[in-house]
Every structure is written in structure tokens, then in C-alpha cells.
SETI-16108 format. One record per residue (C-alpha): x, y, z; residue number from 0. Coordinates in Angstrom, 2 decimals. Layout:
! SETI-16108
<node east="X" north="Y" up="Z" i="NUM"/>
...
! end
This chain:
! SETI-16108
<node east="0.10" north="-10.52" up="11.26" i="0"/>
<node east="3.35" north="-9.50" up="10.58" i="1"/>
<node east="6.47" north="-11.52" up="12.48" i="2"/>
<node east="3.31" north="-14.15" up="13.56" i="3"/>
<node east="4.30" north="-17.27" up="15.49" i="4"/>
<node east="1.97" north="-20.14" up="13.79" i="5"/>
<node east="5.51" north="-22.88" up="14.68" i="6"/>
<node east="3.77" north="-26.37" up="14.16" i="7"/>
<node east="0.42" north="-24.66" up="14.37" i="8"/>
<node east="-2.60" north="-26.96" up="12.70" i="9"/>
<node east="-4.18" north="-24.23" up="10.06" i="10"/>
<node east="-5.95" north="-27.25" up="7.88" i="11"/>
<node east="-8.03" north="-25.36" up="5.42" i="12"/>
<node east="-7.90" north="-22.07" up="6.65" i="13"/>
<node east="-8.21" north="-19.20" up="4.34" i="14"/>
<node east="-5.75" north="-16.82" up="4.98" i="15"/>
<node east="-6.30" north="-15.11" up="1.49" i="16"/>
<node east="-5.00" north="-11.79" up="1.52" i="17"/>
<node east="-3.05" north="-12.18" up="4.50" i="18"/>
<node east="0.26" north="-10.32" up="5.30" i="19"/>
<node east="2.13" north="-12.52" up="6.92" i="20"/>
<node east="5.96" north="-11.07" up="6.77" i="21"/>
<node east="8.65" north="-12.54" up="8.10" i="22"/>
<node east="6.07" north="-14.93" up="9.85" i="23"/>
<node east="7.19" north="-18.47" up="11.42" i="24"/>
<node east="4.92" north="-21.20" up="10.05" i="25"/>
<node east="7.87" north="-23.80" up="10.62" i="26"/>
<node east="6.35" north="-27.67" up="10.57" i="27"/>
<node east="3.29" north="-26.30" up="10.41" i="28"/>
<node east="0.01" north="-28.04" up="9.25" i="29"/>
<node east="-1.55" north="-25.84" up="6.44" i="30"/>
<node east="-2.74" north="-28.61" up="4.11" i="31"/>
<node east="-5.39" north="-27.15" up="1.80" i="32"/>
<node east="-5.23" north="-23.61" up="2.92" i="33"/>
<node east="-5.69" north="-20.24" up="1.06" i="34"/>
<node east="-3.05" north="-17.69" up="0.72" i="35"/>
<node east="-4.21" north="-16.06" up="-2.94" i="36"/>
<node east="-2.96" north="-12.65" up="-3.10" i="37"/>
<node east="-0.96" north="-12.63" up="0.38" i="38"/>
<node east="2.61" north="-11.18" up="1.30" i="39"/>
<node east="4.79" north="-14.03" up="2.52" i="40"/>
<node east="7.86" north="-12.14" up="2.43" i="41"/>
<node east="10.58" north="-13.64" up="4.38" i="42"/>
<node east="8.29" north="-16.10" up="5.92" i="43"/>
<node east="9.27" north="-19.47" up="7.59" i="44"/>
<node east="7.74" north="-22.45" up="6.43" i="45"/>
<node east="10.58" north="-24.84" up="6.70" i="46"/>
<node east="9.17" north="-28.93" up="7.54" i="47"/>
<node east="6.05" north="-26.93" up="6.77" i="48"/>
<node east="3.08" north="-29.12" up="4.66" i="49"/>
<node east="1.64" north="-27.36" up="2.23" i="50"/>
<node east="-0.12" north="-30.15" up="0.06" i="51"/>
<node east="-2.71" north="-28.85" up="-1.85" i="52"/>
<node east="-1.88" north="-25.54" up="-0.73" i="53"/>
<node east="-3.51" north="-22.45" up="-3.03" i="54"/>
<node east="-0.56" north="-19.55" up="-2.59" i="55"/>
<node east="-1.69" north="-18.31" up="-6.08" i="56"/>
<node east="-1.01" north="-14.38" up="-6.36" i="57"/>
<node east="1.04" north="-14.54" up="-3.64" i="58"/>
<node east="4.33" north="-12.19" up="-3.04" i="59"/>
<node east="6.95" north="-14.74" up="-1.09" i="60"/>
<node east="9.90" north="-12.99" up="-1.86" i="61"/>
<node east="12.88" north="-14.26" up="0.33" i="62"/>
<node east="10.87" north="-17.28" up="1.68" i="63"/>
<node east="12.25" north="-20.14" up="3.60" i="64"/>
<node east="10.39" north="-23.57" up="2.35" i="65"/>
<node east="13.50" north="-25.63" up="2.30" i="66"/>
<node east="12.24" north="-29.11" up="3.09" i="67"/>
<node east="8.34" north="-28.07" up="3.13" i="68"/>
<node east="5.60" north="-30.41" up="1.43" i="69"/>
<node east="4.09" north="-28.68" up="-1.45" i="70"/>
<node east="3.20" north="-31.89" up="-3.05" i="71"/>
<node east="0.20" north="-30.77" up="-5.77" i="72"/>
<node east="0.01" north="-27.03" up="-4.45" i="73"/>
<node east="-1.11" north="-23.94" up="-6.50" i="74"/>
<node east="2.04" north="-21.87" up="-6.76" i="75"/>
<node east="1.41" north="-19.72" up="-10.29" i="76"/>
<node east="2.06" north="-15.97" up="-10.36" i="77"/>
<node east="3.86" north="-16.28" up="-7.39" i="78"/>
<node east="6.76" north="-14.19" up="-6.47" i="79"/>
<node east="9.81" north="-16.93" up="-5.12" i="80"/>
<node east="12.59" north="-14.15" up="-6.07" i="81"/>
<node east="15.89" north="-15.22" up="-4.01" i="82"/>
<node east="13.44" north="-17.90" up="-1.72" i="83"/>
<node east="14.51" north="-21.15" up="-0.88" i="84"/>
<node east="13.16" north="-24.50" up="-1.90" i="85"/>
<node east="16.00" north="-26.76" up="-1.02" i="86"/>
<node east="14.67" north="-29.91" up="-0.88" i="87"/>
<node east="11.48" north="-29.01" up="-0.93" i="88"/>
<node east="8.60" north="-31.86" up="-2.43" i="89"/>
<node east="6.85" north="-29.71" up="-5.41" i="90"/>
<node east="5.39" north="-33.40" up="-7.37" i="91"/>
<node east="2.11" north="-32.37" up="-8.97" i="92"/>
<node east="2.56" north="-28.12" up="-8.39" i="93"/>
<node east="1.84" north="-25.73" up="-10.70" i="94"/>
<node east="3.81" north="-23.07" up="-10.59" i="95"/>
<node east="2.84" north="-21.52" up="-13.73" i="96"/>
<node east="3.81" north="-17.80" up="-14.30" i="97"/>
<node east="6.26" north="-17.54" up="-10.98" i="98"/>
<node east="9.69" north="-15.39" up="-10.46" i="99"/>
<node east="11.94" north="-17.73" up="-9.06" i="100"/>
<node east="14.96" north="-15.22" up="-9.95" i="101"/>
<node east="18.00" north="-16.47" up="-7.62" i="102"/>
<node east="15.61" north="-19.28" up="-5.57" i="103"/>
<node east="17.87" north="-22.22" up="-4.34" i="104"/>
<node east="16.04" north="-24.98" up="-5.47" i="105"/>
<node east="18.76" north="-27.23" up="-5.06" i="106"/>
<node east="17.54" north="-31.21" up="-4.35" i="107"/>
<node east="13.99" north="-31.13" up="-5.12" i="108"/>
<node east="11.67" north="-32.73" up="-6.38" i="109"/>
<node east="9.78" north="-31.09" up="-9.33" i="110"/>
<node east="8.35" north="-34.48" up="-10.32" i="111"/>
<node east="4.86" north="-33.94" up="-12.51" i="112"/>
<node east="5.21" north="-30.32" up="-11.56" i="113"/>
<node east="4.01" north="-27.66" up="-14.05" i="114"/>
<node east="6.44" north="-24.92" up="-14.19" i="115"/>
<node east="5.11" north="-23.21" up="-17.80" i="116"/>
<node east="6.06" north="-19.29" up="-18.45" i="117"/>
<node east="7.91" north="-19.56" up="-14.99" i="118"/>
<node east="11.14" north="-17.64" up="-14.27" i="119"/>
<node east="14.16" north="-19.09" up="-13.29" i="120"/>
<node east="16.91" north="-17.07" up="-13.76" i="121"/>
<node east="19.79" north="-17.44" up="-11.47" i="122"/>
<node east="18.50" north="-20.06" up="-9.67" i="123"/>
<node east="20.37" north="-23.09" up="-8.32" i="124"/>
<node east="18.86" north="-26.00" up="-10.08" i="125"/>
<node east="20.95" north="-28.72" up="-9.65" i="126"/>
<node east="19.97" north="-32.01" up="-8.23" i="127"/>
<node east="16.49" north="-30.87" up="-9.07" i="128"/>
<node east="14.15" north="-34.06" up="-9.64" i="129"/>
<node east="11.87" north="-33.41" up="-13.02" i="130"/>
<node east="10.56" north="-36.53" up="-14.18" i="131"/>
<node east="7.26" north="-35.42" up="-15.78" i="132"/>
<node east="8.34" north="-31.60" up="-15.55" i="133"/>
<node east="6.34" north="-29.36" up="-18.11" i="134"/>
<node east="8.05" north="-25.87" up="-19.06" i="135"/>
<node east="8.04" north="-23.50" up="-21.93" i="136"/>
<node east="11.60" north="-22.10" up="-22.86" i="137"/>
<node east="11.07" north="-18.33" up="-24.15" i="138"/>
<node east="14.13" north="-18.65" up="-26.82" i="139"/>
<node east="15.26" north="-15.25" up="-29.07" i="140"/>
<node east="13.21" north="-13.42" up="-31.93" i="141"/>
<node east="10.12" north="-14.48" up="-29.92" i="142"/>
<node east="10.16" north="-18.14" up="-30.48" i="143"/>
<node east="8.98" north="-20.82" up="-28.00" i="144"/>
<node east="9.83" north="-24.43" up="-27.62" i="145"/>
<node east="7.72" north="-26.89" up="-25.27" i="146"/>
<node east="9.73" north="-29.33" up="-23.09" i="147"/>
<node east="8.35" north="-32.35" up="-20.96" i="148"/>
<node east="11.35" north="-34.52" up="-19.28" i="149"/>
<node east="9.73" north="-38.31" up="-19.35" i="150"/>
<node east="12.86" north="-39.87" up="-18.30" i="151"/>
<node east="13.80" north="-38.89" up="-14.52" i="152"/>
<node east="16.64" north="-36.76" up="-15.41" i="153"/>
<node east="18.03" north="-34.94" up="-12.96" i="154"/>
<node east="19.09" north="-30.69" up="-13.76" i="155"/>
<node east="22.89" north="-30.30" up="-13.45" i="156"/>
<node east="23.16" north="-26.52" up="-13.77" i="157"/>
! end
């Protein structure tokens, strides 16, 4: 289904697991509770898109477009985000444990409660990034680990 128009298509629920769906338009679409485990998303559209409770788990979404999508309590870990973008995109409540957000503008949102342990971030554009609640786990040097869980509402300022 590569290049697919689904544009403000209603896909409640539907399990599209396995799915290649590059460069497809899902743009304000309606995919609340659907399956995408172990899909290729690559490129896709899915700007205004809602996502909530969303399972993208295993997914490849290199070079993604979710800027303003609803991913409010989604499963995002192990997912490939390299170079996507997540501008002001609602992530309260994902868990986006284990993902490669390498270069991902993530600029403006909201991270709120979301679980973002053994994720990659490198290069990515964090600031204005909402992460009251955030869990992570910082890899530091000579194989040490530190836990960190923001309480207080801070914003990222990278």
C-alpha cells in the first residue's frame, strides 16, 4: 500500500500489522486503537492524525510526518523515528521505550507521563518539549546508568 491515500479516513481499530505503508497519507485521519506492529511507515503522513492508543510497536517510521498528531497513551517502543517529526505532537501516557529518534524534531510537545526508557535521542530538537512525569534512563560512560523522572513540569531547553 505504498503512496496510499487514507486523508481523514476512519481506520478505528484496524489492524494493519505488518503493513507497508511508505510514503502513505494518513493526514487527520482516525486510527484510534489500531495495529501497526512490525510495519514500514517510512515517510508517511500522519499530520492532525489521532493515534490514541495506537500500537506502532516494531514499527520502521523513518522520516515520518506526525507533527501535531494525537498519540496520547500509544505504544511507540522499538520504533524507528530517525530524522521524523513530532512537532507538537501530544505523546502524554506513550511508551516509547527502546526507539531511535536520531535527528526527530520534537520541538513543542508534550511528553507528559510518557515513558521514553533506553530510547535514543541523539540530535534531536528537544526544546519546548513538555515532560512533567517523563521516565528515561541516561546510558552515561564506563557503562553506568542513572534513572531520571521530571515531577516538576519542566520544560527541555536543548
Amino acid at each position: 500500500m505504498k503512496h496510499a491515500d487514507f486523508i481523514e479516513a476512519d481506520l478505528e481499530k484496524a489492524n494493519l500489522s505488518k503493513a507497508v505503508l511508505d510514503h502513505a497519507n494518513l493526514s487527520g485521519a482516525n486510527v484510534v486503537s489500531a495495529k501497526f506492529q512490525n510495519s514500514s511507515m517510512k515517510s508517511a503522513f500522519f499530520v492532525d492524525a489521532d493515534l490514541t492508543k495506537a500500537d506502532l510497536s516494531n514499527s520502521n517510521m523513518e522520516k515520518a510526518d506526525l507533527q501535531n498528531a494525537n498519540l496520547k497513551n500509544a505504544e511507540i517502543s522499538n520504533v524507528t523515528l530517525n530524522k521524523a517529526n513530532l512537532k507538537e505532537a501530544n505523546l502524554k501516557g506513550a511508551d516509547l521505550a527502546d526507539s531511535v529518534m536520531n535527528g526527530t524534531k520534537i520541538k513543542n510537545a508534550d511528553f507528559s507521563y510518557a515513558n521514553l526508557h533506553g530510547a535514543d535521542l541523539r540530535e534531536a530538537n528537544l526544546s519546548g518539549v513538555h515532560s512533567k512525569g517523563l521516565t528515561f534512563h541516561l546510558q552515561i560512560k564506563e557503562g553506568k546508568s542513572v534513572e531520571e523522572k521530571f515531577q516538576r513540569g519542566d520544560l527541555f531547553s536543548c
